[in-house]
C-alpha positions as CSV (number, residue, x, y, z in Angstrom):
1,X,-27.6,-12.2,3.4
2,X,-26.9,-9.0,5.7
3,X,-29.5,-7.0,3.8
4,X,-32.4,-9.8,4.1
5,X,-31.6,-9.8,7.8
6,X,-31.8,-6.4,7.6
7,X,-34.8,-6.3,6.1
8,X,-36.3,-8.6,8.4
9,X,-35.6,-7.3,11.5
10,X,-36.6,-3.6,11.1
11,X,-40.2,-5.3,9.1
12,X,-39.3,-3.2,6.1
13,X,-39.2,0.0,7.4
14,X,-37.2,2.8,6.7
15,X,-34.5,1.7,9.0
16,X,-34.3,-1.6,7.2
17,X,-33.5,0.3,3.5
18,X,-30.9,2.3,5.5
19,X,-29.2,-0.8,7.0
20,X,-29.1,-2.0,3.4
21,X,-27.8,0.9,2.0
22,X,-25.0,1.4,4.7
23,X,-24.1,-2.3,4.0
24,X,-24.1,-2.0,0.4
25,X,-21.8,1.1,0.5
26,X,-19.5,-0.6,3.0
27,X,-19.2,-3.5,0.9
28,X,-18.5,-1.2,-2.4
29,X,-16.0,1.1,-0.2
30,X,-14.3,-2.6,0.8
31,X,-13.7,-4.2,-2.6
32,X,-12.5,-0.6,-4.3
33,X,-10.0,-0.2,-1.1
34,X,-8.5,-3.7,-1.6
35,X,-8.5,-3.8,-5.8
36,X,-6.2,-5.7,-7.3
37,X,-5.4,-4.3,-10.9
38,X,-3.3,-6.2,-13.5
39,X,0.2,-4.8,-13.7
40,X,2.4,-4.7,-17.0
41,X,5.8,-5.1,-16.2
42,X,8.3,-3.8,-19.0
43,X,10.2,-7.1,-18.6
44,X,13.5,-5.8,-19.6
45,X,15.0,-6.2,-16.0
46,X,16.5,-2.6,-16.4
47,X,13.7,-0.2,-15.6
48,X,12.2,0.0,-11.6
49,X,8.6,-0.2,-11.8
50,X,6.6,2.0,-9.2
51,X,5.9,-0.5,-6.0
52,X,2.5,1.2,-5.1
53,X,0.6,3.6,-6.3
54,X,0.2,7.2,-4.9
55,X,2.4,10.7,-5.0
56,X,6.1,10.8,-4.6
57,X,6.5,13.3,-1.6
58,X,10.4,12.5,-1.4
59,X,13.1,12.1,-3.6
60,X,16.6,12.9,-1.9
61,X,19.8,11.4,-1.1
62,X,19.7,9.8,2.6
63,X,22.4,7.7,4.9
64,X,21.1,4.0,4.8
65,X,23.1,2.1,7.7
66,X,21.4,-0.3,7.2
67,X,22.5,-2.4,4.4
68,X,24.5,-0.9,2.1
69,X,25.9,1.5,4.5
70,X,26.3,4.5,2.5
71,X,24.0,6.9,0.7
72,X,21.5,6.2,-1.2
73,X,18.5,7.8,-3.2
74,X,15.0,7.6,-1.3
75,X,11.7,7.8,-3.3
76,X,8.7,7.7,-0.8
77,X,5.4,7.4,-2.7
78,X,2.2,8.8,-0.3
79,X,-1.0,6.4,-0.8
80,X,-4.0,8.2,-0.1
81,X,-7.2,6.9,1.1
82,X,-8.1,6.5,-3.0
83,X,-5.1,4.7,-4.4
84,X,-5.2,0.9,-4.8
85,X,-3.6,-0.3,-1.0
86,X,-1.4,-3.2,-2.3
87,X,2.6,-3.0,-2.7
88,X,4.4,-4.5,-5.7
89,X,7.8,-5.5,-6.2
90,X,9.7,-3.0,-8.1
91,X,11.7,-5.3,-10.0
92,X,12.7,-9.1,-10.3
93,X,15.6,-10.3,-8.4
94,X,16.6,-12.3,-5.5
95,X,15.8,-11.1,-2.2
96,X,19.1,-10.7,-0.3
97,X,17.9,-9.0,2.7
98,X,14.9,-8.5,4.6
99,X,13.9,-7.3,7.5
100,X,10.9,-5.7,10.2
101,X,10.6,-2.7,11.8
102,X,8.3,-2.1,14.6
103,X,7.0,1.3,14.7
104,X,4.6,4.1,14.7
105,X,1.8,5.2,13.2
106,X,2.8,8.8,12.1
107,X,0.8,10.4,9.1
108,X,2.5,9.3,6.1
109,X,2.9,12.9,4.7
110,X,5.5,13.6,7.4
111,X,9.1,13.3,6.1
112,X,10.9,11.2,9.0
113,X,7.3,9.0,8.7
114,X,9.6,6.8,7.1
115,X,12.2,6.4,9.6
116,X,9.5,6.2,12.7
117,X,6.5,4.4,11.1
118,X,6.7,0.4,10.8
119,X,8.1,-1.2,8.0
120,X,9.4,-3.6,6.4
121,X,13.3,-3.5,4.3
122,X,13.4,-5.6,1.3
123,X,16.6,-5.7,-0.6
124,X,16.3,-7.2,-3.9
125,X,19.8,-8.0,-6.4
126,X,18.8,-8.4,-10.4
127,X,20.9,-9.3,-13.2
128,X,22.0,-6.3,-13.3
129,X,22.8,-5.3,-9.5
């Protein structure tokens, strides 16, 4: 529809085939940003899937007060502007806690990104803890 508008309005000049082309290429950039692949689960219930896709930039041993109060092992995983922008659940279970956190906007890259960006804490209890 855009592009027929498009092509309309600027009386098929060069303008109008650049309007189209912009459109087309924000349309493509749109639906490859917001994929939505099939996922295979192992369905064992004993292995944690990855819960986006990206590069792990930190795996260390952190204080969590918030729920467990204790520490724990963090894995952050970094999207970048080319990995599929949708977050998965790890692994099936019962959500027993969950909570927002306002925030920042920090780059993602950052290590405390994680404890100033917003968020969102999901706690999730399987068969098998």
């Amino acid at each position: 529809m855009f592009s027929i508008v498009a092509l309309d309005i600027f009386e098929y000049t060069m303008w109008a085939w650049v309007a189209v082309a912009l459109f087309i290429g924000f349309t493509i950039f749109i639906l490859s940003f917001f994929r939505v692949p099939k996922r295979v689960a192992n369905g064992s219930g004993t292995l944690v899937s990855a819960p986006a896709d990206g590069k792990i930039v930190i795996v260390g041993e952190v204080e969590e007060p918030e729920y467990f109060k204790g520490k724990r092992i963090q894995v952050s995983v970094f999207m970048s502007f080319f990995n599929v922008h949708v977050n998965w659940f790890p692994i099936s279970g019962e959500v027993v806690h969950y909570k927002y956190h306002p925030g920042k906007y920090v780059a993602a890259f950052y290590p405390k990104s994680s404890e100033k960006n917003e968020r969102t804490t999901i706690v999730i209890r399987n068969e098998n803890g």
